[in-house]
N, C-alpha and C positions, 0 to 999 in steps of 0.2 A: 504494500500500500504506500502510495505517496500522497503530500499534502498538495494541496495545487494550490496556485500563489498567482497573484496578479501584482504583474511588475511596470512600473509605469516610466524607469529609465533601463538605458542601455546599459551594458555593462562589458569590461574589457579584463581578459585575463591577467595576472601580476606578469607572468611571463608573456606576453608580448607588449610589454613596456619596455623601450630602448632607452639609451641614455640621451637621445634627441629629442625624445617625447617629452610634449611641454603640460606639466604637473602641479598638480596644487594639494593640497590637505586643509579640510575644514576640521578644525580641533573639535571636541567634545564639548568645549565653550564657545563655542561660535568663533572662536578666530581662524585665521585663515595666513596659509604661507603658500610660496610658491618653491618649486626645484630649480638650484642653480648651480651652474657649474663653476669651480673656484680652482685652483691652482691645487689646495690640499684636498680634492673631493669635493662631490656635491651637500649642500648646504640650502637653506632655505632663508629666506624675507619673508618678513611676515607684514602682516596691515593692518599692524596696530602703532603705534605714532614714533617708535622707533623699531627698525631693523632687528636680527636676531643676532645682536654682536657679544650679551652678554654670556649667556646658554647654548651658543652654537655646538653644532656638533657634526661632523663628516661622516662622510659612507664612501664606499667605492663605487658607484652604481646607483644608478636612480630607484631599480627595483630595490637595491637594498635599503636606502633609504626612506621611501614607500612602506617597507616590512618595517622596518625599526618603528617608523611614525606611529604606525597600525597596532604597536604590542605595548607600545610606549605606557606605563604608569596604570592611572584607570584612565586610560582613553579609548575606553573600547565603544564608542557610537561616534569616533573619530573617523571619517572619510577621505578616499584618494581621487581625484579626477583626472582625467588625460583631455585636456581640451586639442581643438584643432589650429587654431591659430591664438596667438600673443595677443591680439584684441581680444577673442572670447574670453580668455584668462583674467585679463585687467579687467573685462566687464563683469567677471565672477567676482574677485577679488575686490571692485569696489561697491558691492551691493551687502547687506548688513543680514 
């Protein structure tokens, strides 16, 4: 027996996230960061009134970082997105 479930967004597997693929995470609190690539690893900005400089933290790999974000603490109703383009991203990333 399965449950049947009505799903009203699409959904993309962790593995077929590249490290090109443009990323965001809505935390458990409603904030919001996005994936960036940095000389030591990928890292995240967030949109709240300062940057993520104090609590940063690296990953090799977007998926890996996506996984970290996802186990992080109690943020477990914490979400990842894969948008299509840098404008749908900043349009995600500025709405509340």
């Amino acid at each position: 027996m399965k449950r049947i479930i009505h799903v009203d967004e699409e959904v993309v597997s962790l593995y077929n996230i590249t490290n090109t693929s443009i990323v965001g995470i809505q935390w458990e609190s409603g904030d919001k960061c996005f994936i960036i690539d940095t000389p030591e690893g990928f890292c995240s900005v967030s949109n709240r009134c300062r940057p993520n400089t104090w609590h940063v933290w690296y990953a090799k790999t977007v998926q890996e970082y996506i996984e970290r974000s996802l186990k992080q603490g109690n943020n477990t109703n914490s979400k990842a997105f894969v948008f299509e383009t840098v404008l749908e991203l900043y349009e995600w990333m500025s709405k509340q």
